[in-house]
C-alpha positions in Angstrom: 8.8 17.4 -21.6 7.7 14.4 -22.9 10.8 12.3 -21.4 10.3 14.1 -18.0 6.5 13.4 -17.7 5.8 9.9 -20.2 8.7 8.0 -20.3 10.3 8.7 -16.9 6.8 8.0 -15.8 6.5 5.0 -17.4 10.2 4.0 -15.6 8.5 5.0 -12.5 6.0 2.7 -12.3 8.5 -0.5 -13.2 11.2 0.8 -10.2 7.9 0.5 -8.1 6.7 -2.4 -9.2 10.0 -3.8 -8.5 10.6 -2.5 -5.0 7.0 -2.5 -3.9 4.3 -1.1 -2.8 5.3 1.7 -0.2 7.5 3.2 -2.7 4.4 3.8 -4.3 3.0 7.5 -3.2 6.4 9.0 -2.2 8.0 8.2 -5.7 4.9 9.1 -7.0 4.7 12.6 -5.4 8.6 13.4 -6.2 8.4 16.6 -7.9 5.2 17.7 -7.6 4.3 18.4 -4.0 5.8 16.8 -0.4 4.1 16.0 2.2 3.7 19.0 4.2 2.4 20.7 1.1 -0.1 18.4 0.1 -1.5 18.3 4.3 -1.7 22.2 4.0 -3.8 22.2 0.4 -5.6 19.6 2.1 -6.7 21.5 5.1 -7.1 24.4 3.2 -9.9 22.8 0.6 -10.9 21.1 4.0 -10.6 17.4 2.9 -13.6 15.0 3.9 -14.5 11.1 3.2 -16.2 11.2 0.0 -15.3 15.2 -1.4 -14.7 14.5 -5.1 -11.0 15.9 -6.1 -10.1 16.8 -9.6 -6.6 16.1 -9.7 -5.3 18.2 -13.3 -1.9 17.0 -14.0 -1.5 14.4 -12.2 1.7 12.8 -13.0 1.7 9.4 -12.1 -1.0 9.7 -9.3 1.0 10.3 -6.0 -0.9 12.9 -4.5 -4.1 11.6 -5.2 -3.8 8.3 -3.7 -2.0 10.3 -0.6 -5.4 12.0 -0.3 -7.4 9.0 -0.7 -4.8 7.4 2.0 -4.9 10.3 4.6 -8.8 11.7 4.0 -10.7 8.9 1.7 -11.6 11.6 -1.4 -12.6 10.5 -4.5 -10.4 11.5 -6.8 -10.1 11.1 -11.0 -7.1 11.8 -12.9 -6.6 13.9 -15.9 -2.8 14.4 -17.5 -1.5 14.6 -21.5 0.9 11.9 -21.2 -0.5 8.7 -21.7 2.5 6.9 -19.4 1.6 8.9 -16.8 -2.1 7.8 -16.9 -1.1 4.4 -17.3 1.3 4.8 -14.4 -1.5 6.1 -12.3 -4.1 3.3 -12.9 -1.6 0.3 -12.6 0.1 1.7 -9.1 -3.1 2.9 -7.8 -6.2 1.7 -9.3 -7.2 5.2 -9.7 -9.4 6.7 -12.6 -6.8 8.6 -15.0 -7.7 9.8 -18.5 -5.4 11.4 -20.9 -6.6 15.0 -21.9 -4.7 18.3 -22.4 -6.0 20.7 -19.3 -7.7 23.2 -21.7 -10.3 21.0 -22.6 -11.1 18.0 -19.7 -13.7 15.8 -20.6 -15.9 16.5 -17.4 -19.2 18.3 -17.2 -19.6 22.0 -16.5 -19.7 22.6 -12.6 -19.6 18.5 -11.5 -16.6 18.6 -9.8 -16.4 20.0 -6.0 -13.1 20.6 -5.2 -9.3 20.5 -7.3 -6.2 20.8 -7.0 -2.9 21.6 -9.8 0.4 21.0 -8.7 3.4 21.7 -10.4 1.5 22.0 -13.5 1.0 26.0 -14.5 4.8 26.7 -15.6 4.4 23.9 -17.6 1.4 24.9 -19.9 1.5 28.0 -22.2 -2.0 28.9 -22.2 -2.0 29.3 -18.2 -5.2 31.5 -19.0 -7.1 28.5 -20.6 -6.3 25.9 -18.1 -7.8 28.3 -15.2 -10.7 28.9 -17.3 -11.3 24.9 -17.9 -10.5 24.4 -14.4 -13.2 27.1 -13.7 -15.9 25.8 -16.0 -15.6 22.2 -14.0 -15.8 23.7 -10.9 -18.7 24.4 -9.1 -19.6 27.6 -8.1 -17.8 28.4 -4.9 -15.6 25.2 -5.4 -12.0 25.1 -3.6 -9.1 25.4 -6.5 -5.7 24.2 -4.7 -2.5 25.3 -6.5 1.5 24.4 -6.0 3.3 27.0 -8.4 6.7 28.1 -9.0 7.0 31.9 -9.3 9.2 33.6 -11.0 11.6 35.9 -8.7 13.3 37.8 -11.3 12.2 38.7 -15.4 15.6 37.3 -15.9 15.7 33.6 -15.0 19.0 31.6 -16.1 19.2 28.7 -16.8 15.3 28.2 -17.9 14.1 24.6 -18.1 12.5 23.6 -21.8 8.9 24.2 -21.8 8.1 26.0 -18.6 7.3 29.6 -18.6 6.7 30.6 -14.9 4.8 33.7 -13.5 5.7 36.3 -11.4 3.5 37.3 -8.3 1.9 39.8 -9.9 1.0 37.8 -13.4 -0.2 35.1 -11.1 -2.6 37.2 -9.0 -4.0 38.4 -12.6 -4.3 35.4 -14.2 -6.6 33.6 -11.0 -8.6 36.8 -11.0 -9.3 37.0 -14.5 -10.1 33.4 -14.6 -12.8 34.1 -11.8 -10.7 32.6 -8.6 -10.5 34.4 -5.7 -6.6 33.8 -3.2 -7.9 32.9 0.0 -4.6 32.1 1.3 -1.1 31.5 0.1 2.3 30.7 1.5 5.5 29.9 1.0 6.2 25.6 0.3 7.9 24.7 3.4 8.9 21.7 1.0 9.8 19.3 3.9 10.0 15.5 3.4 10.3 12.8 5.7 13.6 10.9 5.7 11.1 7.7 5.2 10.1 9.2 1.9 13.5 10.6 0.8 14.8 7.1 1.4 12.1 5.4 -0.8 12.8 8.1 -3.5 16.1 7.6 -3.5 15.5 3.8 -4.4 13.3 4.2 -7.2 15.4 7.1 -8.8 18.8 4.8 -8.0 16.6 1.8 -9.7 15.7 4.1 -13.0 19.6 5.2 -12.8 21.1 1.9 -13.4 18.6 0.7 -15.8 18.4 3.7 -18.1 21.2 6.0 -17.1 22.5 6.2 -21.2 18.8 6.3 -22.5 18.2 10.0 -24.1 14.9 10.4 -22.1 17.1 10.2 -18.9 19.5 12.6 -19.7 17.0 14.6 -21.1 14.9 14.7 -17.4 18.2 14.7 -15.6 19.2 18.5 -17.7 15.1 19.6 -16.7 15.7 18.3 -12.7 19.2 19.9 -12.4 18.2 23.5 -14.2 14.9 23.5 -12.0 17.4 22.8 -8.9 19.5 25.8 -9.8 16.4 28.2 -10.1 14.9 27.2 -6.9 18.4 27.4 -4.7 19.6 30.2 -6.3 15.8 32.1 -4.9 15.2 33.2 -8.7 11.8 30.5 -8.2 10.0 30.4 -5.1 7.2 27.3 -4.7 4.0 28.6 -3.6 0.9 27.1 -2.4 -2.6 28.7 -3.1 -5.9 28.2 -1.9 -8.5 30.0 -4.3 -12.1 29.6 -4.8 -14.1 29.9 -7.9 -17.0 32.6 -8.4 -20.4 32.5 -8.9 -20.1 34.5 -12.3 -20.1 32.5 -15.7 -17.2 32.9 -17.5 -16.6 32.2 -21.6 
């Protein structure tokens, strides 16, 4: 986990640097939500000039800075890798702190709208995220989710460190975190040739430069396991639009 989400992310950054600046938010949304996904969580949470977006788990800080881009939000950053943070602040200039998503540094009910992508198979204590993620939320708040649900009790080969819930475990977990499903649907998971291209730069870049480095072995095992789930149909991505309830919750 660490090599997929510091250290490649630290990579990332450099290949953009490098190659420039509009490789910048489609490298930086590689893995976690494409473009089509991130304009239906936007329309969902009904995106506007100013809405304040927590962005929990946010990589290297694609999707924020698309949102910025596309809507003008103001977003800040939280993820547990610190070259993910560093990543974020460098390619974007956006606010990014380091902090594990069970206990964000942000005052109860201060933040109006947020979004988790790619994140929740990732965590064990999907339970205390939702409830951190509710306590920053403000009553009513939008909560915009990309997850990978699990098909089948029997998932082979399983990526290290991810855990991913069924349909029904999901439904649970939102309600007894106090979120509401307003809507979900399937990840239509289309990208742009113009993105695919500039991905496929950056990840050449990363290959040539760091092809016999552990880390990148390491993140090349998670990407190619996760591939096999997802065209195999024992994952299915899933986008979410829930909001929060009124009702304090411990």
């Amino acid at each position: 986990m660490d090599a997929e989400f510091d250290v490649v992310a630290d990579w990332t950054r450099a290949a953009v640097e490098q190659l420039g600046a509009d490789h910048a938010i489609p490298a930086g949304c590689r893995g976690s939500a494409s473009p089509s996904a991130l304009a239906w969580l936007a329309e969902a949470l009904e995106f506007t000039a100013g809405t304040r977006l927590l962005d929990l788990g946010a990589g290297i800080g694609g999707p924020a800075a698309w949102a910025v881009r596309r809507y003008g939000v103001r977003p800040v950053l939280a993820d547990p890798m610190e070259g993910a943070c560093r990543a974020a602040a460098r390619l974007f200039g956006l606010p990014a702190f380091e902090a594990d998503g069970t206990a964000v540094p942000l005052r109860t009910a201060s933040i109006s709208t947020a979004w988790c992508l790619g994140v929740l198979c990732t965590v064990e204590d999907k339970a205390g995220l939702l409830a951190e993620l509710h306590r920053v939320l403000a009553p009513g708040a939008g909560l915009g989710l990309l997850v990978l649900v699990a098909q089948t009790t029997h998932l082979d080969p399983i990526p290290a460190g991810n855990s991913f819930p069924t349909q029904t475990e999901l439904q649970d977990l939102l309600s007894q975190s106090g979120f509401t499903i307003e809507e979900q649907v399937a990840d239509p998971r289309d990208t742009p040739s113009s993105w695919t291209r500039r991905t496929d730069r950056v990840d050449a870049l990363i290959r040539r430069q760091h092809h016999d480095d552990k880390a990148y072995l390491q993140a090349e095992e998670q990407e190619d396991r996760l591939g096999v789930l997802l065209s195999s149909g024992q994952l299915s991505s899933q986008l979410l639009h829930a909001t929060r309830s009124s009702r304090a919750w411990s």
